[in-house]
N, C-alpha and C positions, 0 to 999 in steps of 0.2 A: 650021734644024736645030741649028745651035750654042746659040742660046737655050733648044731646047729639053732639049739634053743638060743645060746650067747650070740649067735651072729644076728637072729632077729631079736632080741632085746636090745642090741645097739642101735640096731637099725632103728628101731621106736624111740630109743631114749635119744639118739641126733635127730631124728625127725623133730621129738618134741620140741627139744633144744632150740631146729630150726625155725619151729613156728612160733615161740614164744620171740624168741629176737624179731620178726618178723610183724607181730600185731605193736611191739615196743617200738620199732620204725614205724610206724604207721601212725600209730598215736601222736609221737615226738610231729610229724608234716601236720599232720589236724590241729597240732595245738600252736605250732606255727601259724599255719593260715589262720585260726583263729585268732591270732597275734597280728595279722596282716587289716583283720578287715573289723579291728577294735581302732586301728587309728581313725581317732576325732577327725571328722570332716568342717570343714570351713562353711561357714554361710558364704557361699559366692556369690549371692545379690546383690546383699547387703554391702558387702568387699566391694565387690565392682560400681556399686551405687557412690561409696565414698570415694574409689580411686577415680573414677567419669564426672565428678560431678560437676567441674570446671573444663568437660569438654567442651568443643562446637560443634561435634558431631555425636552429641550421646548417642545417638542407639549401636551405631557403628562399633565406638568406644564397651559399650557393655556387651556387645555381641563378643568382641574382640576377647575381653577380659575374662567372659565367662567361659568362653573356651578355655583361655589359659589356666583358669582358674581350676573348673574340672579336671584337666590335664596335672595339674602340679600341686592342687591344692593348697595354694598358696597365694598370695595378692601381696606386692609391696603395699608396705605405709603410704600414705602423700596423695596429693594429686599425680604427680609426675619423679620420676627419677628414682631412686635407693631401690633400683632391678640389683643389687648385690644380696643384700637379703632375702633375693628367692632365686635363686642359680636356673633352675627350673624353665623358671619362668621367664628369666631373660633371654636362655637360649634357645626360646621357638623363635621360630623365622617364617615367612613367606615364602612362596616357590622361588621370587625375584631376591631372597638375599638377605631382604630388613626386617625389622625385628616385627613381630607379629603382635606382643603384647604393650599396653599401653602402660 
């Protein structure tokens, strides 16, 4: 009889054990993803209004941009060129190869 009270008192106390580790993973992902979705978002209009603004095809150019934009959340500085300062963003592509963002 004794054995068998010890045998379910362990059983309860790893159970507990189990679930107390268990809500502590869960919290630690929650507090993650609310880590994930506190990163600052870009004005991508605005981005893309300054990176197009010397195109000859604006609307193209901010269609173009704001996809990337959305996607990487990022816009190089300039009109044109310094794609090093968004990795992201320089390497989207087209189906055909070239580079996608402006």
């Amino acid at each position: 009889m004794a054995l068998s009270k010890l045998l379910v008192a362990s059983l309860l106390l790893s159970f507990l054990l189990l679930h107390d580790a268990a809500d502590q993973t869960i919290s630690q992902v929650q507090a993650q993803a609310q880590g994930y979705s506190l990163l600052q978002k870009i004005d991508c209009d605005g981005a893309c209004a300054a990176r197009c603004r010397l195109a000859s095809r604006q609307r193209l150019c901010h269609r173009a941009c704001g996809t990337c934009c959305r996607r990487c959340n990022c816009v190089p500085p300039g009109t044109a060129g310094n794609q090093e300062v968004c990795p992201c963003y320089a390497s989207l592509t087209t189906h055909g190869g070239r580079r996608k963002c402006p």
